[in-house]
C-alpha positions in Angstrom: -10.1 7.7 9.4 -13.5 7.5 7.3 -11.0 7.5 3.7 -9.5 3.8 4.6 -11.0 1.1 2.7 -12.5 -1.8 5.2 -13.5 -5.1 4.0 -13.3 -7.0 6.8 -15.7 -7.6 9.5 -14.8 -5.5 11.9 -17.2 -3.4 14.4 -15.8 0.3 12.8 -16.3 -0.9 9.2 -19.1 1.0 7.8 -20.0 1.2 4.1 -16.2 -0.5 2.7 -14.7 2.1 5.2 -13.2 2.4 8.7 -15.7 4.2 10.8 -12.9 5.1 13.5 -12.9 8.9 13.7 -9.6 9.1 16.1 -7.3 6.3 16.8 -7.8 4.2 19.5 -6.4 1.4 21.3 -3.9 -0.8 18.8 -5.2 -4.5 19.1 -2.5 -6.2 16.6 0.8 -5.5 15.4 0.6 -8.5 13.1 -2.5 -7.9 10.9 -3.1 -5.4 7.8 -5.4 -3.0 10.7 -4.1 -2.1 14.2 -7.6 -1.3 15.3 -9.6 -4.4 13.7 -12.2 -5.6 16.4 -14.6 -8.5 14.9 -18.1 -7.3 14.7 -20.6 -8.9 16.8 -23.9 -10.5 14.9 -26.1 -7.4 16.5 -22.9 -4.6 15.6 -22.8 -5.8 12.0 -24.6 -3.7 9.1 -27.0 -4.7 6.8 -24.7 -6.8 4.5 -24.0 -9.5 7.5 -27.8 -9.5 8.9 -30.2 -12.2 7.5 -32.6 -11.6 4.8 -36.3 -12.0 5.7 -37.2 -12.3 2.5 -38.0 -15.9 1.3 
């Protein structure tokens, strides 16, 4: 599934894309992603982590 755009904050989003390389358990009928699980503040990637630069 590594060719679907991704921009939310979701624990298979990797680079802008889903990171999901075989479906897996459907979480929402309602939303625009069946698979969207919110990423935790230790899954996310380097874009959601805090700068130590001051």
């Amino acid at each position: 599934m590594g060719i679907i755009q991704c921009a939310e904050k979701c624990r298979f989003q990797k680079d802008g894309y889903c990171s999901l390389d075989r479906c897996c358990t459907v979480n929402s009928v309602s939303g625009s992603c069946p698979y969207y699980i919110e990423a935790s503040l230790n899954e996310s990637d380097s874009l959601g982590k805090p700068s130590d630069a001051d």
